[in-house]
C-alpha distance (Angstrom), angle and dihedral (degrees) to the residues before:
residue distance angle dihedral
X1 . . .
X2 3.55 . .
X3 3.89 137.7 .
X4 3.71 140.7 -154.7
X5 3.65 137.4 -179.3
X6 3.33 119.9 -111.2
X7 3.40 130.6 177.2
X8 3.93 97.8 -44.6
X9 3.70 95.6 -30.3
X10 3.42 136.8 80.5
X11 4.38 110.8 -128.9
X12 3.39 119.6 -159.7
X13 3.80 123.4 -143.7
X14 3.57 149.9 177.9
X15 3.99 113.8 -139.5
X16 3.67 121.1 -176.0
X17 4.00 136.9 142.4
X18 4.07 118.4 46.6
X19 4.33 115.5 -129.4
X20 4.01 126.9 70.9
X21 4.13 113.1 -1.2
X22 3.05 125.9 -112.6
X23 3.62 133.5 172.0
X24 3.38 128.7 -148.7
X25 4.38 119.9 -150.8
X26 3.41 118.5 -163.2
X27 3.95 133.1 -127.4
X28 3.87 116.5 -96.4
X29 3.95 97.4 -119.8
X30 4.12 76.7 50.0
X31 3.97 152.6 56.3
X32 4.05 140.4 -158.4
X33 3.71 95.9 -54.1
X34 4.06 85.9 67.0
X35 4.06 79.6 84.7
X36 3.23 109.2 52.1
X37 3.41 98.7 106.6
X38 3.71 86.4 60.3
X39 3.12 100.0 51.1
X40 3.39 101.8 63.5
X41 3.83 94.2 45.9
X42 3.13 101.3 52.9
X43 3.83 106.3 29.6
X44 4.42 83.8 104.8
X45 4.10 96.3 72.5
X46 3.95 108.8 18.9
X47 3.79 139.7 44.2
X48 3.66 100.9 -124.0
X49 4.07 129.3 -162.6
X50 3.97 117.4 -174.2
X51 3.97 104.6 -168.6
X52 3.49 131.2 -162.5
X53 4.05 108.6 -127.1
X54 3.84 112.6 -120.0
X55 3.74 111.4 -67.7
X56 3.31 90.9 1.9
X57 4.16 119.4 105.7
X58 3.61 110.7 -15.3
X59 4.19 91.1 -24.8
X60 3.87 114.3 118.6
X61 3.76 117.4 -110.5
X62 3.63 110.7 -112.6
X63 3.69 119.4 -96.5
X64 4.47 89.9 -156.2
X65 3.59 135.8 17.1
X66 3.55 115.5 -61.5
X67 3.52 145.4 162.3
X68 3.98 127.0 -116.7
X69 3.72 95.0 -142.3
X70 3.29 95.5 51.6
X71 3.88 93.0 49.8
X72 3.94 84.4 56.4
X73 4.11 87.1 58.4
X74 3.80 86.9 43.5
X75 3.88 97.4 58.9
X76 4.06 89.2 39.5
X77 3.99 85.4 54.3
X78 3.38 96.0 45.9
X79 4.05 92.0 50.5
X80 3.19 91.6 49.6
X81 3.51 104.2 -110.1
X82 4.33 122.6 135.5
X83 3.94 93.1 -167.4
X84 3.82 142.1 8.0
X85 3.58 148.0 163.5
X86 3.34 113.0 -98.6
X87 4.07 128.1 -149.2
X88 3.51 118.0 -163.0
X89 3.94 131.4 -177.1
X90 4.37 124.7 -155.0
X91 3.84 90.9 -44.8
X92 3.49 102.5 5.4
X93 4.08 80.5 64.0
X94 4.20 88.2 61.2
X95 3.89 89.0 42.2
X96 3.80 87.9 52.4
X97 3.87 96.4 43.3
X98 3.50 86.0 54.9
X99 4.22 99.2 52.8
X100 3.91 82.0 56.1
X101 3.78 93.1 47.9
X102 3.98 100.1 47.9
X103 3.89 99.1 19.7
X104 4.49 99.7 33.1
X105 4.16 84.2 154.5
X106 3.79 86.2 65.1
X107 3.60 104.4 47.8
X108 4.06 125.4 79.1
X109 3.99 96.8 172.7
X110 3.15 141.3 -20.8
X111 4.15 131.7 -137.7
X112 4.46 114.5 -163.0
X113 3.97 108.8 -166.4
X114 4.03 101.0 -173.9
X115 3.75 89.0 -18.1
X116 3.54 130.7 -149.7
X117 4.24 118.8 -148.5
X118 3.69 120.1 -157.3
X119 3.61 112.1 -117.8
X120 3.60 104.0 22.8
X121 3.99 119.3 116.6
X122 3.76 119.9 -140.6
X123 3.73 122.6 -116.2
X124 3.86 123.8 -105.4
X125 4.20 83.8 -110.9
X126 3.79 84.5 74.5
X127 3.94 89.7 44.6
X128 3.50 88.4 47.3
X129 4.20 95.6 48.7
X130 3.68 90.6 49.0
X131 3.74 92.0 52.3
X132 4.04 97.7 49.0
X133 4.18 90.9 36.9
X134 3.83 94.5 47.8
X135 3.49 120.3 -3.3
X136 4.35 130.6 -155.9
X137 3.70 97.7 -4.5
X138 3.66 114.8 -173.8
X139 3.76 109.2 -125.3
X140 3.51 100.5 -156.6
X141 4.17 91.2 61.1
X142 3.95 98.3 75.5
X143 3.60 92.5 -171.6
X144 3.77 93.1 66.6
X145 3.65 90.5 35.5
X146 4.16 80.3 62.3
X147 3.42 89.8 46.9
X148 4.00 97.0 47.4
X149 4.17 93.4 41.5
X150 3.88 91.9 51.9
X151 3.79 86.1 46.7
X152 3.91 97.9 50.1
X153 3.96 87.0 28.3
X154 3.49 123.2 38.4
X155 4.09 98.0 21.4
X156 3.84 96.3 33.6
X157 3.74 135.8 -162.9
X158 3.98 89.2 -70.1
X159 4.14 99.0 62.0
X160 4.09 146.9 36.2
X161 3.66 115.5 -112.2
X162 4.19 81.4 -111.3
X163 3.51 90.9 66.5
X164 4.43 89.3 61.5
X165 3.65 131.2 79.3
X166 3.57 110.8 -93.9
X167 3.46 98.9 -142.7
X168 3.94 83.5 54.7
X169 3.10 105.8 55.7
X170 3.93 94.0 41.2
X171 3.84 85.5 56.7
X172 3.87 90.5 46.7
X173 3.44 84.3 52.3
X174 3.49 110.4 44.3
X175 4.31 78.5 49.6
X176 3.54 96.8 47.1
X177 4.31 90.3 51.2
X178 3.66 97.0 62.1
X179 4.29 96.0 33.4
X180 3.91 80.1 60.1
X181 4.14 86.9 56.2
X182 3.41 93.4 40.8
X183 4.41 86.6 53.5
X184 3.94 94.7 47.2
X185 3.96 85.5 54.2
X186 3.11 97.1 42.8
X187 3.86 98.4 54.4
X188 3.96 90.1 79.2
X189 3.39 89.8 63.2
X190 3.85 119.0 77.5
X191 3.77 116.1 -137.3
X192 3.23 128.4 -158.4
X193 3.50 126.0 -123.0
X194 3.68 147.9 -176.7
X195 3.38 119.8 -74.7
X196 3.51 117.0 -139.6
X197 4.10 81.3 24.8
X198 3.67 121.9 -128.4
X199 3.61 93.9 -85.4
X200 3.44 90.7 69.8
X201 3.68 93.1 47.1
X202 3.57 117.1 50.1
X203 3.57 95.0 110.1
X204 3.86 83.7 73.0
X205 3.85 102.6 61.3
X206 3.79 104.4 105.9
X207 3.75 103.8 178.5
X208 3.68 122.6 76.7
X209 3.85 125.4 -75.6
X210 4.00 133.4 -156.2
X211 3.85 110.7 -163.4
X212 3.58 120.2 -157.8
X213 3.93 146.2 176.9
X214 3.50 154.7 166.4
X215 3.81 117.3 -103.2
X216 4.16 83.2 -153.6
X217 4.18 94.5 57.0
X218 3.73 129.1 99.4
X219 3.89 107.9 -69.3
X220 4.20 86.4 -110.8
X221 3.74 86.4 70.8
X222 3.70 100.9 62.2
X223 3.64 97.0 42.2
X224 3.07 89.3 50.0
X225 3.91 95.9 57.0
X226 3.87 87.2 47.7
X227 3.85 86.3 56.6
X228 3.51 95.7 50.3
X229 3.82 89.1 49.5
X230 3.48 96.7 54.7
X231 3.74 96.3 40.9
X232 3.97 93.5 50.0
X233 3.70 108.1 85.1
X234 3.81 85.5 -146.5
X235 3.68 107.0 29.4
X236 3.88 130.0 130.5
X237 3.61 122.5 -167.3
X238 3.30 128.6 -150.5
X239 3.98 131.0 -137.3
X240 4.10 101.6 -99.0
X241 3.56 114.8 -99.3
X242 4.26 113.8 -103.8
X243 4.04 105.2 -130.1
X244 3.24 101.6 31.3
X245 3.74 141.6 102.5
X246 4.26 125.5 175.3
X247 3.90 104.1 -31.7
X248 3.31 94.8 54.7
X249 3.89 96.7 156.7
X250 4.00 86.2 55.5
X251 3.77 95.5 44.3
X252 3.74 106.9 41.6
X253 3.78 101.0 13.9
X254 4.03 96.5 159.0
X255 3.71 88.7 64.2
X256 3.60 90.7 46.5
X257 3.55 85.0 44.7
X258 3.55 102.6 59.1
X259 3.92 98.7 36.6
X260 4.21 89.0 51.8
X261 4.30 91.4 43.8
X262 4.27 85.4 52.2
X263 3.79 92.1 39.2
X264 3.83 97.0 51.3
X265 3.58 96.1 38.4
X266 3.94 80.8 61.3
X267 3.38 91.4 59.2
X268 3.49 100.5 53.0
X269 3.99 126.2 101.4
């Protein structure tokens, strides 16, 4: 592990590989380690940095209101680095949509794995899933949070916890425990955020876009891939991934693998 300043925090990173950037931005029931599958693949053509989101993992929690994409073009200053790919996860997708929307300079292509989208409201399916898989929750006990996120998350309405690695979801949940801490402080500090959101702005994102899910996720993820894919004037999506719900780097990475290696060879001069 490694850490930078930026801004008024410190972000901590993993760098590894030398060739393109590309930066890697974790899920929000997640951290770093989300990519570690990644980074050992594809260490042998690119320099890749997997970051831990303010407050979350081993990232300082913001002392004044800040902005998560602009924390992403913070650590890529401070490294050095005028543009990268960037690789983003549930809502490390959003955060990445968003460094193409307010900082398009900075941004060579961009990879969504289960994406979020800022300023899109889920359906009452999703509601409805998270009320027959885990029921009243209460929010203020994050380890049953954990337990209720890597129920609805990582196993999804379409499985039993049996049928998941154990080692996953223990990981999942060990991440998912401390991302919760790192949400309840970080809801007395004001972000900023885009304004129009994303949603309203996909038409804008001129660099090319690979769009993936997990055939095993809530229904709101898929649909929302295939409206990223037709809003993104350069966007490919890809078929969703059998046997595999919302961390779909974590849980099938040699599919993810394979689809990033051919997609960011493509992007290379």
């Amino acid at each position: 592990m490694t850490s930078i300043q930026v801004g008024d925090a410190t972000i901590s990173y993993d760098e590894i590989g030398d060739g393109p950037p590309v930066l890697l931005i974790h899920a929000g029931i997640a951290d770093r380690r989300m990519w570690r599958a990644q980074l050992a693949a594809l260490r042998d053509r690119h320099r890749l940095i997997a970051m831990d989101l303010r407050g979350y993992g081993e990232s300082d929690l913001p002392a004044a209101p800040f902005a998560h994409h602009d924390d992403v073009v913070g650590l890529l200053d401070a490294l050095g680095i005028a543009r990268a790919a960037l690789v983003g996860c549930s809502f490390g997708g959003a955060v990445a949509l968003d460094v193409a929307l307010a900082h398009p300079d900075r941004v060579t292509a961009l990879a969504l794995f289960g994406s979020a989208l800022g300023g899109h409201d889920w359906s009452d399916d999703a509601e409805r899933h998270w009320d027959e898989l885990v029921g009243q929750v209460d929010r203020a006990d994050l380890d049953a949070m954990a337990d209720a996120e890597v129920r609805f998350w990582v196993v999804g309405p379409h499985r039993q916890p049996a049928d998941v690695d154990p080692g996953l979801l223990a990981l999942a949940r060990e991440m998912d425990r401390r991302a919760l801490a790192a949400e309840a402080a970080l809801g007395d500090i004001t972000q900023h955020e885009l304004d129009p959101p994303a949603a309203r702005r996909l038409g804008e994102i001129g660099v090319p876009v690979l769009v993936g899910a997990g055939a095993l996720d809530i229904g709101d993820i898929p649909a929302l891939a295939d409206l990223l894919a037709a809003g993104i004037p350069l966007a490919r999506r890809l078929p969703d991934v059998p046997g595999a719900a919302h961390l779909l780097p974590l849980e099938r990475p040699d599919e993810v693998n394979a689809a990033l290696r051919d997609f960011l060879a493509a992007q290379t001069p």
